[in-house]
N, C-alpha and C positions, 0 to 999 in steps of 0.2 A: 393350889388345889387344881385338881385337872376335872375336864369336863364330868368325866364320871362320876366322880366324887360328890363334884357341885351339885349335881344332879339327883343322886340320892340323897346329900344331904338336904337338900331344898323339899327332897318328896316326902318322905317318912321314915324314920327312922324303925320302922318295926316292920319294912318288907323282908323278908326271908333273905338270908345272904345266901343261902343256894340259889334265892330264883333270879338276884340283881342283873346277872348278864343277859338270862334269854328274858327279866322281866324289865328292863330297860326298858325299851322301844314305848312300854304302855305306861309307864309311870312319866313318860318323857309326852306321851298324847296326853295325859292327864292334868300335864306340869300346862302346859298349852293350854285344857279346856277351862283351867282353875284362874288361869291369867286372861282369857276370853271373856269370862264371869267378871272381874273385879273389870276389866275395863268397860263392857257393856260391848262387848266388840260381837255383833251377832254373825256376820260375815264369817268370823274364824270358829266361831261355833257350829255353823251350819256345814263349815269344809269336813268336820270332825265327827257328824252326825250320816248315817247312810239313808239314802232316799226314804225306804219302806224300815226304817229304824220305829221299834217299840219302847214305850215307855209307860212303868207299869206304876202303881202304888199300889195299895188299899182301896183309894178312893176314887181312882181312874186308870183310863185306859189309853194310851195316845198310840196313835198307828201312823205312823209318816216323818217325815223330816218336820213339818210346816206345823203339825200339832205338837212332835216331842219340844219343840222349840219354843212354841208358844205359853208355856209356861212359865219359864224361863223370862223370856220377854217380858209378859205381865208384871211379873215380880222386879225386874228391873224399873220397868217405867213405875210402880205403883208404890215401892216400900221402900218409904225414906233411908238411908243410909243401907243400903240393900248388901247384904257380902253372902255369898255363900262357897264353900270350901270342901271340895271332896279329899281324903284322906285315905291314900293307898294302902291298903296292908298286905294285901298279896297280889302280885300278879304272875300269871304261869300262862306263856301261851303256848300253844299245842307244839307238839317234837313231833309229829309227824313229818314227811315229805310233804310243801307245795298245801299244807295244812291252814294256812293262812289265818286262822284264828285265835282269839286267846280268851282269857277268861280276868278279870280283874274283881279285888272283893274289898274292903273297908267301909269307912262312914263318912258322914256328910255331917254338916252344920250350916243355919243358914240365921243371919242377923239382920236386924232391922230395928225403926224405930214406927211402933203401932200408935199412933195417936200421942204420939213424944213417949212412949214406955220403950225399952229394949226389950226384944223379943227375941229369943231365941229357940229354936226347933232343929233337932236333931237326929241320926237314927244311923242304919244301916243302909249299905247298898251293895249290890254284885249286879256288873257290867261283862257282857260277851261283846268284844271287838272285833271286823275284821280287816284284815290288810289285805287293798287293791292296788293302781297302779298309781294313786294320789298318796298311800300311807295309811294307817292307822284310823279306821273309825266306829264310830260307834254303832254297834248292829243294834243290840237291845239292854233295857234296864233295867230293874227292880229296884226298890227303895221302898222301906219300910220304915215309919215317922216310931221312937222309941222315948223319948224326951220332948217335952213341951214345958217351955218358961214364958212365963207373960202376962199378967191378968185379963188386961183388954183383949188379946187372942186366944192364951190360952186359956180361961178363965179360971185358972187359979197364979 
């Protein structure tokens, strides 16, 4: 299997085959942020994050590197068996000249064990990326929570 292949197939199987070549690049940063996540590696998270990077939900608001991160962080350090997994489904980034940005959309899941119950919470997200002289990162995020499993959390 050659890298390309590898690469898609590891990312998701339900990225657009038209967008695979110009949406490489993002599904190849994402392949990165999701293996950053499982090992607890905050350093390669924060190369991927851009300084004044937003990050959005329902319930908050984060403006900066140090706050989008800090989330993140918490949930690392606090929730036992902790995983969470973003899942690319389209990425398209801009055909302009010198455009430098892209736009990335799918879901998210995130696992844990809440007081020994399995927890799982789930949803949507779309990500705008941009590429400087380091690569690929993340400008800003939205994520909207769509599913909730768990009693102790979720309370059903």
């Amino acid at each position: 299997m050659n890298e390309r292949a590898a690469l898609v197939s590891c990312a998701n199987r339900r990225v657009p085959l038209e967008a695979l070549d110009i949406g490489l690049p993002i599904v190849a940063a994402r392949q990165q942020w999701n293996a950053a996540l499982l090992a607890g590696d905050t350093a390669v998270l924060a190369r991927l994050v851009e300084d004044s990077a937003a990050h959005v939900s329902p319930q908050f608001t984060h403006i900066g590197r140090a706050a989008f991160l800090a989330q993140f962080v918490r949930a690392m350090a606090t929730r036992p068996s902790f995983r969470l997994v973003y899942t690319t489904e389209r990425a398209t980034p801009c055909e302009r000249p010198n455009c430098n940005t892209a736009t990335e959309s799918g879901t998210w899941s995130e696992t844990w064990l809440e007081e020994g119950e399995p927890t799982t919470v789930s949803g949507t997200y779309y990500a705008i990326w941009r590429r400087d002289a380091a690569g690929w990162r993340i400008r800003s995020e939205v994520f909207a929570t769509a599913r909730c499993r768990g009693r102790r959390y979720c309370g059903s």
